[in-house]
Structure formats: structure tokens, C-alpha cells
N, C-alpha and C positions, 0 to 999 in steps of 0.2 A: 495481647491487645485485640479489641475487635474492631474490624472495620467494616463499615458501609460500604457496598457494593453495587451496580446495576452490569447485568448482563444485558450485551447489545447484540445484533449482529446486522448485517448491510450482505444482503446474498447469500445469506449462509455462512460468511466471513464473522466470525465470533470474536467477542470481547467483551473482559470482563472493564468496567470503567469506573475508577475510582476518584474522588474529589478530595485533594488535598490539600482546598483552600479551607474547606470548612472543616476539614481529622488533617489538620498538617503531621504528616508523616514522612519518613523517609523507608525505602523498601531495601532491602537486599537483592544483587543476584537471587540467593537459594532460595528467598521467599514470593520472586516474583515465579522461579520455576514450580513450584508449590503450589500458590494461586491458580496456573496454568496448567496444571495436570489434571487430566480427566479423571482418573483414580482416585486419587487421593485431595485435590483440592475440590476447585470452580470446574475450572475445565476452558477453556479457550486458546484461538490461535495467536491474541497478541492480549498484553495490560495496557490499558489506556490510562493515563495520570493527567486531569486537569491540576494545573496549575497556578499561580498565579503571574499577572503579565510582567514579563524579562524587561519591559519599557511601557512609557508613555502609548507607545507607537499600536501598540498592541492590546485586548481582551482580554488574550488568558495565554497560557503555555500550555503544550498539547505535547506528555514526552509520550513515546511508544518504548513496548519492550517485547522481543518475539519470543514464544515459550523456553528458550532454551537461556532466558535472563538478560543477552542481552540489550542495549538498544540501540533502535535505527531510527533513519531521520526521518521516513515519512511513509504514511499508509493512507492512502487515498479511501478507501472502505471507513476504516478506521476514524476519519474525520466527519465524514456523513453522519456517523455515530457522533463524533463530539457533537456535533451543530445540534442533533437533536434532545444529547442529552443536557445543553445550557438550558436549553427552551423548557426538557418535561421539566427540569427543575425549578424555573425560573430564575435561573442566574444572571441572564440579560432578556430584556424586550428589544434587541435590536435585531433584524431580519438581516442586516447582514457583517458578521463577525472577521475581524482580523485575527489572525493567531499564529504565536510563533514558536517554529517546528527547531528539532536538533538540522534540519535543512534548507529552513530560512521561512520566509514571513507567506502563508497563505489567506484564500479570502474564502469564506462560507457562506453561504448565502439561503435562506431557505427560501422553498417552493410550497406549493400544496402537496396532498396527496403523502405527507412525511417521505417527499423526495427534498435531497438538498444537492444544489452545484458547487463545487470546490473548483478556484480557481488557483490551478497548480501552478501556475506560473510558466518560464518560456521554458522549455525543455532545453537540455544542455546537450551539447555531442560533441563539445572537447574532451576529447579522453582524458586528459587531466583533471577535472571537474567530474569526472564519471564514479573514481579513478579505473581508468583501463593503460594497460602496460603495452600501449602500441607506440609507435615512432610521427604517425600522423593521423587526422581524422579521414575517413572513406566511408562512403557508403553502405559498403561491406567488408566482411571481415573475414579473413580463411582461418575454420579452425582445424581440428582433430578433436572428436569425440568417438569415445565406441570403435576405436582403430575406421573411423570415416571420416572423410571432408567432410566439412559442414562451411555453409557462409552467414554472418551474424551482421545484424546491427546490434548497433548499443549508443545507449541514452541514459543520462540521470535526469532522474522525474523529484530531484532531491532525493532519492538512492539510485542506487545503481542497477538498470537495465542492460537483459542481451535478450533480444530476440531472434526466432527464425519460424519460415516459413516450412510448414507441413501439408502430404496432399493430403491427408484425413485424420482430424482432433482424436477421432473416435481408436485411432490403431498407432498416436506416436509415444513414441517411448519416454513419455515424461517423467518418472520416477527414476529408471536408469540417467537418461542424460542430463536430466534435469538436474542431479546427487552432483554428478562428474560437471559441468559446467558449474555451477553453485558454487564449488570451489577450485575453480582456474585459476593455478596460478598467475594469468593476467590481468585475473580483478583482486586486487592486496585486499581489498575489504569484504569479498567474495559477491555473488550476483545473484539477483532473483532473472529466471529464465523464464521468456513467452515462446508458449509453440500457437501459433497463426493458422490457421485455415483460414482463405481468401474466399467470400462467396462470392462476391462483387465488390466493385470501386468504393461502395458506401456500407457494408455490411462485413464481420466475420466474425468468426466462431474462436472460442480463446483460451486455452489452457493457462496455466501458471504455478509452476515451481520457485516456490521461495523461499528466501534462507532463512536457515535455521528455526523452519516451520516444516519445510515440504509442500506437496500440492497441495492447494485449498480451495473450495469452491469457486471462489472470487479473490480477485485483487485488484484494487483501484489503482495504482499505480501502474502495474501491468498494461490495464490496459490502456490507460494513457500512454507510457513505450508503447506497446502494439503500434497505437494511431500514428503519434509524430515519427516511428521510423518509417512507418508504410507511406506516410506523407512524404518524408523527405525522399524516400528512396520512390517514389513515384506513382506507386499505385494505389493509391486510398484517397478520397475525396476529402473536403472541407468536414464533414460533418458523417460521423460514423454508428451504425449501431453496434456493440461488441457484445457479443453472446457467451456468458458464462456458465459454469456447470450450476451456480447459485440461482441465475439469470442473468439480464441485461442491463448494461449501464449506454449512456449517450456519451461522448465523445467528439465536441467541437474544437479545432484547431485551424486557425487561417494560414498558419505559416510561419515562415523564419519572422523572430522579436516578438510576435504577439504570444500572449497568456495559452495557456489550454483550459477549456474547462470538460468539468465531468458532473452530469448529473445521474444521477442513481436513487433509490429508496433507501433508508435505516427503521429498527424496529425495536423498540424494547422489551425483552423476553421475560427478565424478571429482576428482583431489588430483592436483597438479604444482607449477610455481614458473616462474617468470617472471623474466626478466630486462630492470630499468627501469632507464636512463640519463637522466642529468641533463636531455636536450635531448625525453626521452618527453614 
């Protein structure tokens, strides 16, 4: 069968985005790894599937699947891409879209400039909600990585967050500890990791290891963890720039109960179609 496709990306964070309201399809694991192979398929770090809306309440369905087939509940990158690709298509003229995630119901909202703000909603740090396998919530965490202490927060942004702080982006060992943290046994559904560089109270520079991708230029969810642990744990301001290896996203959060939002740019690379056989 062939399908219709547009390649996206939001920072360098790629995606192949497929509409399966107008080619209702259903994909496989092995076809979505397929789609996702640089070699042999598209090539991207996640498959985006609009969908049609789970409720009244809602626009569309927005599932994510990350190269290695499976899926997760939420990509902040990922959704900047939805928002723009309703629009090039003209699937809705409403400026700002409800949609519901495997992680629960977000708001899109577009700007000028093909920036769009995703309101990710209140970040969680009940380690149940995370899920993280601690005994209580804390502002930090003691772990072991690499035979070293390390101390983490952690947060689900609708997946699951651990961060920590590093004194330079440019020399930490994100691929090693990034592997080994990723799948702690403490996180049963395993964790995308931020390493932080602090420039200042309103500014920092932002690495990201995530699962079952690896490091990627950019991750919106990321750096939303980034913001609300630095928030909660003390030293980050209301209103942050985060510096990615893609580039930059914005990052406003007030605090405990209120939403977070993020705004960033998405871009459309190119539209093709693909052809998938039963054995992809």
C-alpha cells in the first residue's frame, strides 16, 4: 500500500507525519521501524499519526511512535509539527486546537513566524504519575550512575522526565549516562534524560537523551522538565530561554497548578508517499 507522507521537523527534531483520517490505516511495530530508518525507509526520530478525535472534547488525536516502534504519550517538538501540519493542510481554520495525546488532552495554539505554543499542561512530580519507583516525592534524588552519585529531579511533562545538572553541555557524558539512566530500573517504563547547563536564573543550555531514540537535537518535552524542575527546585525564573543543539525554544511556567507553555518554530521539509508491504 502506499501512503502519503510529510516530513517535518521542529529544531532539527524530525518527523515523518502521517494523516490517517483521510488513508485510514492501521501501522505495525515493524512498519513504523521501517518508515523510521534512515537506510532503508523515510528516516526520522518519531512517526507522527493524526488521527481522528477520541471525543467531542477534542480536534484530532495526536499518537507518537519513537523509531524503535514503540509508542509514547507525548513530544512536545512533535506537536508544533502537528499544529502546523493541520494548518498547511487545511484540516482546521481554528488558531487554536485541542488534541488528545496517549498522555492526556493538550492546547496548540499558533503564532506568526510558523512558531506555535503548546500548552503542556501542569507538570506532575508525583512519582506515581511519573512512574518513578521512589517511596516519596523530593526535590532531589540520589542516584548511581557510571559507579558515581548523581542527584536528579524528575517530572512527567505526560512522559516521564529525570534531569540533572551539569558544569558544561559541551563535555557531559550524555550518550553513556544518558543509555544507563534511560533504563533505570526505577523508571518501569524507562526515562528520557536532561543534562542542564545553568547560564543564569532565566536562560540555559540543554542536552537530551531519549528513549528509545537517543540524543536528538531538540526535545520539547525535555525542556519543559528542564524548566518546571529548575523551577521547583529553585533556581530558574518564571519565564526561560532553553538552548538546544537544534536551537531555541521559550519556556513559560508560573508555578505549582498552572499550565506550562512552550513556544518554538516547526518547518516542512517535504510531502512524498511511501510504499509499505505486509512483511515492512
Amino acid at each position: 500500500m502506499d501512503i502519503a507522507f510529510t516530513k517535518m521537523q521542529g529544531l532539527g527534531n524530525d518527523f515523518v507525519v502521517i494523516n490517517t483520517i483521510s488513508q485510514p490505516i492501521s501501522l505495525t511495530s515493524t512498519q513504523i521501524k521501517y518508515i523510521a530508518d534512515r537506510r532503508l525507509g523515510i528516516g526520522c526520530d518519531q512517526v507522527l499519526l493524526i488521527t481522528p478525535p477520541p471525543s467531542s472534547q477534542v480536534d484530532f488525536g495526536y499518537r507518537i511512535f519513537n523509531q524503535d516502534g514503540g509508542e509514547v504519550e507525548q513530544c512536545g517538538n512533535g506537536a508544533r509539527c502537528f499544529a502546523h501540519f493541520i494548518h498547511h493542510h487545511d484540516l482546521s481554520n481554528k488558531n487554536i486546537l485541542r488534541v488528545a495525546t496517549k498522555g492526556g488532552v493538550i492546547q496548540l495554539r499558533r503564532e506568526e513566524n510558523e512558531c506555535v505554543t503548546v500548552d503542556m499542561g501542569i507538570p506532575r512530580f508525583d512519582p506515581k504519575q511519573i512512574p518513578f519507583k521512589v517511596n516519596a516525592e523530593a526535590l532531589f534524588y540520589p542516584l548511581t550512575v557510571a559507579n558515581q552519585s548523581i542527584k536528579i529531579g524528575a517530572v512527567s511533562m505526560g512522559n516521564p522526565h529525570c534531569v540533572l545538572q551539569v558544569p558544561d553541555i559541551t563535555t557531559a557524558p550524555v550518550g553513556a549516562w544518558g543509555l544507563e539512566l534511560e533504563s533505570h530500573p526505577l523508571f518501569p517504563q524507562r526515562v528520557n534524560v536532561g543534562f542542564i547547563e545553568k547560564i543564569s536564573s532565566h536562560e540555559i543550555n540543554l542536552r537530551v537523551y531519549e528513549r528509545g531514540v537517543g540524543e536528538t537535537p531538540a526535545c520539547g518535552t525535555g525542556a519543559c522538565a528542564a524548566v518546571a524542575v529548575g523551577r521547583k527546585q529553585g533556581w530558574l525564573d518564571e519565564s526561560v530561554s532553553v538552548h538546544l543543539l537544534g536551537g531555541s525554544l521559550h519556556i513559560i511556567w508560573q508555578g505549582e497548578n498552572s499550565p506550562l507553555l512552550m513556544t518554538g518554530p516547526s518547518k516542512v521539509v517535504f510531502e512524498g508517499s511511501i510504499t509499505l508491504n505486509i512483511s515492512n
